[in-house]
C-alpha positions as MATLAB code, in Angstrom:
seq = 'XXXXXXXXXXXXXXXXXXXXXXXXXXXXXXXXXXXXXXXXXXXXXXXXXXXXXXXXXXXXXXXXXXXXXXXXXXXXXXXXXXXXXXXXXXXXXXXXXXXXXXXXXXXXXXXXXXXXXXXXXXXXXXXXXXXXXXXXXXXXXXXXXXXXX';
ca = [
     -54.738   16.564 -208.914;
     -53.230   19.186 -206.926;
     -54.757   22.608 -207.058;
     -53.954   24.860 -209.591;
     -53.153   28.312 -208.553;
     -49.859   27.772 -209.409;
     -49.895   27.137 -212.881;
     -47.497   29.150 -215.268;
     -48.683   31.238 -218.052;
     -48.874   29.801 -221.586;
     -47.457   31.981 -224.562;
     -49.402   30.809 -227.713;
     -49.092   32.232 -231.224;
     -51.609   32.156 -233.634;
     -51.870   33.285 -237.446;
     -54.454   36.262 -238.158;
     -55.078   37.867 -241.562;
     -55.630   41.483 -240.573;
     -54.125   42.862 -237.389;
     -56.852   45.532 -237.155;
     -59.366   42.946 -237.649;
     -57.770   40.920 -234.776;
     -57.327   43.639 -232.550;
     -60.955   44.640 -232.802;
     -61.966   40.650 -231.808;
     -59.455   40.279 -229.280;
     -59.002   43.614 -227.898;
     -62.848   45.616 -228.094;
     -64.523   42.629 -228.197;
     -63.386   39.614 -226.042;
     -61.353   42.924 -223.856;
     -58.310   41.372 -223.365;
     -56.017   43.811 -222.721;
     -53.587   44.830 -225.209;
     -49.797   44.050 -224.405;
     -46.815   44.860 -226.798;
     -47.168   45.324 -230.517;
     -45.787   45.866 -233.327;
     -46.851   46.527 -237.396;
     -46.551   42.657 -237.451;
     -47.953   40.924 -234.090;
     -49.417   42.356 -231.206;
     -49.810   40.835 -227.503;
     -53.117   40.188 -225.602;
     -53.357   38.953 -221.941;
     -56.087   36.173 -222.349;
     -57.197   35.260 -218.686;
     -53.674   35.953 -217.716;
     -52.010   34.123 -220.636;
     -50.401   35.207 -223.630;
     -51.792   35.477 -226.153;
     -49.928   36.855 -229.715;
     -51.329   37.202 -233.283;
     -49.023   37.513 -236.062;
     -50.121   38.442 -239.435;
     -50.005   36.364 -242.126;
     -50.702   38.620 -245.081;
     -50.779   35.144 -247.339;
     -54.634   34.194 -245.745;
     -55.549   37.005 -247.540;
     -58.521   39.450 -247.092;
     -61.200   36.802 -246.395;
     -58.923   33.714 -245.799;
     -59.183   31.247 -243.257;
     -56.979   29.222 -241.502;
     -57.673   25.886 -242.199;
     -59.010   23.108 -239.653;
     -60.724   19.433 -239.266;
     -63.761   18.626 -236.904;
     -63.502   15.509 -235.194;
     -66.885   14.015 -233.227;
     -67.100   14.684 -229.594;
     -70.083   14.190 -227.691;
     -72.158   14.478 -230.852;
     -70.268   17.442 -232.166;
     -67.892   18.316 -234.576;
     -64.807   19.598 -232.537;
     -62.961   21.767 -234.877;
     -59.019   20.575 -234.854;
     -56.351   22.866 -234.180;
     -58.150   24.810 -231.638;
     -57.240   26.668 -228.119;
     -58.669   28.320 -224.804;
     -58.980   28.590 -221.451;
     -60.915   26.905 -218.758;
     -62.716   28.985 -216.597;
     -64.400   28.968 -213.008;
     -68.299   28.207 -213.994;
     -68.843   31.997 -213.204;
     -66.400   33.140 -215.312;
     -68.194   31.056 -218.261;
     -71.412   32.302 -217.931;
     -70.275   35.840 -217.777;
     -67.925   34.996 -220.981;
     -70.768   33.089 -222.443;
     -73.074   36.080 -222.480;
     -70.860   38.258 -223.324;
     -69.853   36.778 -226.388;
     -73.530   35.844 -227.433;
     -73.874   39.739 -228.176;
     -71.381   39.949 -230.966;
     -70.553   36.048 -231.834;
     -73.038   35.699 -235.415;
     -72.141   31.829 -235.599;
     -70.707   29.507 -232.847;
     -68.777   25.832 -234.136;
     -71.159   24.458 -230.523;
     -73.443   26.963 -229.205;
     -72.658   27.033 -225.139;
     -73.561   23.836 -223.290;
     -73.038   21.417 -220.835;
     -71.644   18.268 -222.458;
     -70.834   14.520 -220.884;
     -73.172   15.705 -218.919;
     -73.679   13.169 -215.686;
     -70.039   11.866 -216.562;
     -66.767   12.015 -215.581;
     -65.847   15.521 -217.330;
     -69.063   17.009 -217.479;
     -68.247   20.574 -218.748;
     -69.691   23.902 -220.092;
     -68.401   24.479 -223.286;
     -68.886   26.824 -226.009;
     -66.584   26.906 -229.482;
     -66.340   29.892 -231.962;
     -64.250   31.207 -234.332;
     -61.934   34.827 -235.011;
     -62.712   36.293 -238.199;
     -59.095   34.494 -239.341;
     -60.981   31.297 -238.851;
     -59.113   30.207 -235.440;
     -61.401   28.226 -233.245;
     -61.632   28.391 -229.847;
     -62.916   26.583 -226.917;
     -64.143   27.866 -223.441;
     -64.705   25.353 -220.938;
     -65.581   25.224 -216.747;
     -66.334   22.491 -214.815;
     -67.858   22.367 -211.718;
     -64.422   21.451 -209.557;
     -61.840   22.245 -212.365;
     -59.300   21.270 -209.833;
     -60.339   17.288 -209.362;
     -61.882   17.090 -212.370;
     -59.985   19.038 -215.304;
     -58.401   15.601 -215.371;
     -60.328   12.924 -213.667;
     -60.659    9.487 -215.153;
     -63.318    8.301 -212.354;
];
């Protein structure tokens, strides 16, 4: 695969049920700086992507959105779910960071496949609208983000 420093932002748009609540998670707490807003959305750069939360006022005060988990490497993989992969230093320093404020994680950080052909760290949690999300980093994220040998 050729290298990656190219690559074009993504723009992805989730639901949240409280945009206080989500700027507190996505802004304080993961700090990813704050883009355009407005009383119904609001814009975060996550890693250098875009990132937009839209409130849904219908999840209500302690709703969820909802999701699956399908098995991977022994876990439950929570289905829809989104991220970033990261250099291996970047997931470490994410990884600690988040341990201070994350109560529950879907898969505590680890390495998974580990010996394998997409050995990764990986770590899943949630927002407090329920949205799950993955951080990964492989070792060579270039060759192997999408190696099959």
């Amino acid at each position: 695969m050729a290298n990656n420093t190219n690559l074009s932002p993504f723009h992805l748009a989730i639901q949240v049920r409280n945009l206080d609540e989500a700027r507190n998670f996505y802004g304080e707490k993961m700090g990813f700086a704050e883009g355009r807003s407005s009383d119904q959305w609001i814009d975060f750069n996550m890693f250098g992507h875009q990132l937009v939360v839209h409130c849904n006022p219908a999840l209500g005060i302690d709703g969820k959105v909802a999701s699956i988990n399908n098995g991977v490497d022994g876990h439950g993989v929570p289905v829809p779910h989104f991220g970033v992969v990261l250099t291996l230093d970047e997931w470490r320093t994410l990884a600690t960071r988040v341990q201070s404020f994350i109560d529950h994680f879907i898969i505590e950080p680890y390495v998974r496949f580990e010996g394998e052909i997409g050995e990764q760290a990986t770590m899943f949690f949630s927002d407090p609208s329920g949205n799950a999300i993955e951080f990964k980093a492989f070792q060579d994220r270039d060759t192997q983000l999408f190696a099959k040998e």
